[in-house]
Each structure stands twice: as structure tokens, then as C-alpha cells.
N, C-alpha and C positions, 0 to 999 in steps of 0.2 A: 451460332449467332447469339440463340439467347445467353452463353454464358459470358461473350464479349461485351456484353452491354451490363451482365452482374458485378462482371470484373472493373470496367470502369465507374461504375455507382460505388462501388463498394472501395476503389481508391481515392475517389473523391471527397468520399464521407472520413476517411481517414485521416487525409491530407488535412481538412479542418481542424483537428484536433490543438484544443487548446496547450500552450505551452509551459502554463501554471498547474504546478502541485494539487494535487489535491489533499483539501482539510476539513475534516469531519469540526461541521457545528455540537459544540457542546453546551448542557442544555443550562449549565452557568453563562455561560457567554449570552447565550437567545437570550434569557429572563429578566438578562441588563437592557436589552434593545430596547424594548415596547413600541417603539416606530421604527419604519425605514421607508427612504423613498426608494421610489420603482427605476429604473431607469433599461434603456435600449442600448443593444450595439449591436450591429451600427445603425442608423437611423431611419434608412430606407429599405428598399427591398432588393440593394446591392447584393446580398449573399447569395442569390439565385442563380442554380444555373443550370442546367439543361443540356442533355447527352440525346442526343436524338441526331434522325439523318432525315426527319419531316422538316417540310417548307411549306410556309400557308402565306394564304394570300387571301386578302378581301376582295369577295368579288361585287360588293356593294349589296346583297341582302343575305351571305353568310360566310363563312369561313373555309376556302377550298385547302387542302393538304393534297401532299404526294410525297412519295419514298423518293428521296435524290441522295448524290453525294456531299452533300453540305457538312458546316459542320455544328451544324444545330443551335447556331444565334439566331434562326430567325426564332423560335420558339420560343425564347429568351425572351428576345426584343418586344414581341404580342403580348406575354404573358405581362412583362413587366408594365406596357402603356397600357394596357387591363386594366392593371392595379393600381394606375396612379387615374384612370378613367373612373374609376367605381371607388376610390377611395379604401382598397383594402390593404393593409400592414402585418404585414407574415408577423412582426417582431408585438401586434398589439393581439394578432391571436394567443399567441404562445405567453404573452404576459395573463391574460386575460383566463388561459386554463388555471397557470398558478396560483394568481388569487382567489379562484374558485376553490380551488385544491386544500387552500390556508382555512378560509371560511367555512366550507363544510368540515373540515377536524376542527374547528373554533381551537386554533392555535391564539395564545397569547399573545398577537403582534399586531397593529398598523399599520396599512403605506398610505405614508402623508407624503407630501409632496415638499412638505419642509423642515421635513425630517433631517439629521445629520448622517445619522447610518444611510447606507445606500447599498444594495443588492442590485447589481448590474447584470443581464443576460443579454448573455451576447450568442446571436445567432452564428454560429462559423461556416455553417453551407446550407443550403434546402435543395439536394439537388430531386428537380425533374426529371425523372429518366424516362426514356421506351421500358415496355415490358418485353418487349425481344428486338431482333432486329425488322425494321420496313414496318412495324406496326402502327395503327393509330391509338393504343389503349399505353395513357403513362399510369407514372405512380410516383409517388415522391418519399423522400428520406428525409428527417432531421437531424444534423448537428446542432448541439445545443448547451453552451456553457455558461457556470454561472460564479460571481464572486460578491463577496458580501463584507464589507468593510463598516467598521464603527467609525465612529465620529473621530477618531484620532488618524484613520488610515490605515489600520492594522488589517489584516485579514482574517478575517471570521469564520470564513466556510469557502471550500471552490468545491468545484467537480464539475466533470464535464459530461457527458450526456451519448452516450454514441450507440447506432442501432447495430445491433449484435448480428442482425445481417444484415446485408442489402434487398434481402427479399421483403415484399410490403402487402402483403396480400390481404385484399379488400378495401383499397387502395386505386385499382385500377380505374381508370375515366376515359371514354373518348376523349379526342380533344375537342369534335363539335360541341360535345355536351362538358365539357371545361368552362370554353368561353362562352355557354349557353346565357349564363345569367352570374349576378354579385352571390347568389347566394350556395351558385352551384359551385363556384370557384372556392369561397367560405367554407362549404362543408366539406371540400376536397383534402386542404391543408389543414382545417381542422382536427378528420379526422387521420391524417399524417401525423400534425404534431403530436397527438393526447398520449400515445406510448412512452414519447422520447419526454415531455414535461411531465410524464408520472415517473421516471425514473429518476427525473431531475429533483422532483421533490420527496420522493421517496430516500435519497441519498439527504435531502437537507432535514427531513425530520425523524431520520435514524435515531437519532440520542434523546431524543424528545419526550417519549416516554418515559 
């Protein structure tokens, strides 16, 4: 059972897979930038989606689950009115690691928001999964692609981002304690994303040295 449920994360996470080339930033190209704005795709928390055979239900002071044969939107559907109750953006974590990422290497660049370059990531799946089958403990994966364009349109840099497995370990959350609170949800996908946006940018400041 647990391997049914590796095999469908692990196809999931694939199927996302960007359809653009990938091109190595060279570090003449970066030292023309000096700004760029940030941008999302897509803009909500569409990409998410969720392999599980849990069904919850509010029972008016917590969250009940049980193993059924669903086919795991309801988990989906919670997760996602969560996110738009508490105000959390998968796509403002995952920018929010990167520019950390920039500023602590004190990389020569800006993101201004009126900038002409534009470095767009595009989230292409987050998926939720069971850690086995009829469990209550998920874990999540990120897809996560990125393209960087000058001012003229050109393309500067792509690469796309993908977890070498679908195993995620230290990762795992009940779901009570998911939708416990904003900050428990926060530090869940947080520390999801931070593997797949260091390899994101570890692929953008290869030549940078």
C-alpha cells in the first residue's frame, strides 16, 4: 500500500514537469540585470493537490477524519479554504525562501517591482500525499520551475526543480495538527519547499562564482 501511494506522488510530481529547456545563467548576462521583478505562477494555490483516501469533516470544534474510498478532494478542498481563511500563498513561501537565498550570498541583484527583467516561478504541482495507505500522517513535495527574461524577452536562465524522490522524510504532519493553526500549516510547506528552492537556486547561481 505504501508503495501505491509513492508511485502515485512520484507520478504526479513528474507530470508537472516544465516544458521549457533548460539554460544555464551566465554570470555576463546576471551583471547586465541589476534588477528584476519577482513574479508567480500561477497566482493562487491552484497547483495543489492531494492523493489521499482521508475524508474530514468539521464537527464544529475540530476536525474529524476517517479512511474511505474517496478520492481525496475532500482534503484538497479544506486544505485549500485553510489557505485562503488564514491568508497563506504556497507561491509567496517559495518566493520568500529565494530571496533569502539571494541576500544572505549578497548576490549583485534587486527585485523591484518595476523592474523590466522578470524571473517568474512557477509552481507546477505541491502535491499532498498519505505517507501510506488509510493514514492520518501526510507529507508534501514540490515542483518548482523557474524562467528569467531581460527586458527584451529573451531567456536568461530556466530550470526546473524536481524532488529526486518522492520520499520526504521529516515532513510528515497529522492532519489534526496541519490544520491546527496558520503557523502550523506555514512551517509544514515551508519546510517542504526549502530542498526543492535550494536546488532552484543553486542551479541559478552555478556560473556566478
Amino acid at each position: 500500500m505504501k508503495f501505491h501511494y509513492l508511485v502515485l506522488l512520484f507520478i504526479t510530481l513528474i507530470s508537472g514537469c516544465s516544458s521549457v529547456p533548460g539554460v544555464k545563467l551566465t554570470k555576463q548576462n546576471f551583471e547586465q540585470l541589476q534588477t528584476v521583478k519577482l513574479e508567480a505562477s500561477p497566482n493562487g494555490n491552484t497547483m495543489l493537490t492531494a492523493i489521499s483516501t482521508v475524508e474530514i469533516q468539521w464537527t464544529g470544534v475540530s476536525y474529524y477524519h476517517s479512511a474511505t474510498g474517496s478520492d481525496g478532494l475532500g482534503v484538497r478542498e479544506l486544505a485549500l479554504q485553510f489557505m485562503q481563511e488564514h491568508d497563506i500563498s504556497l507561491n509567496e513561501i517559495v518566493q520568500k525562501q529565494f530571496v533569502e537565498k539571494v541576500t544572505a550570498d549578497k548576490l549583485n541583484i534587486k527585485f523591484d517591482s518595476d523592474s523590466e527583467n522578470k524571473l517568474v516561478i512557477t509552481l507546477n504541482v505541491v502535491v499532498l500525499g498519505m505517507v501510506h495507505g488509510f493514514s492520518d500522517e501526510f507529507n508534501s513535495r514540490f515542483n518548482i520551475a523557474a524562467q528569467l527574461f531581460d527586458r527584451s524577452g529573451n531567456i536568461m536562465w530556466s530550470y526546473n526543480a524536481i524532488p529526486i524522490s518522492p520520499i520526504a522524510p521529516g515532513y510528515s504532519i497529522k492532519l489534526k495538527e496541519l490544520f491546527s493553526s496558520k503557523d502550523s500549516m506555514l512551517n509544514f510547506f515551508s519546510a517542504a519547499s526549502e530542498p526543492i528552492v535550494q536546488k532552484l537556486y543553486d542551479d541559478f547561481k552555478k556560473e556566478l562564482d
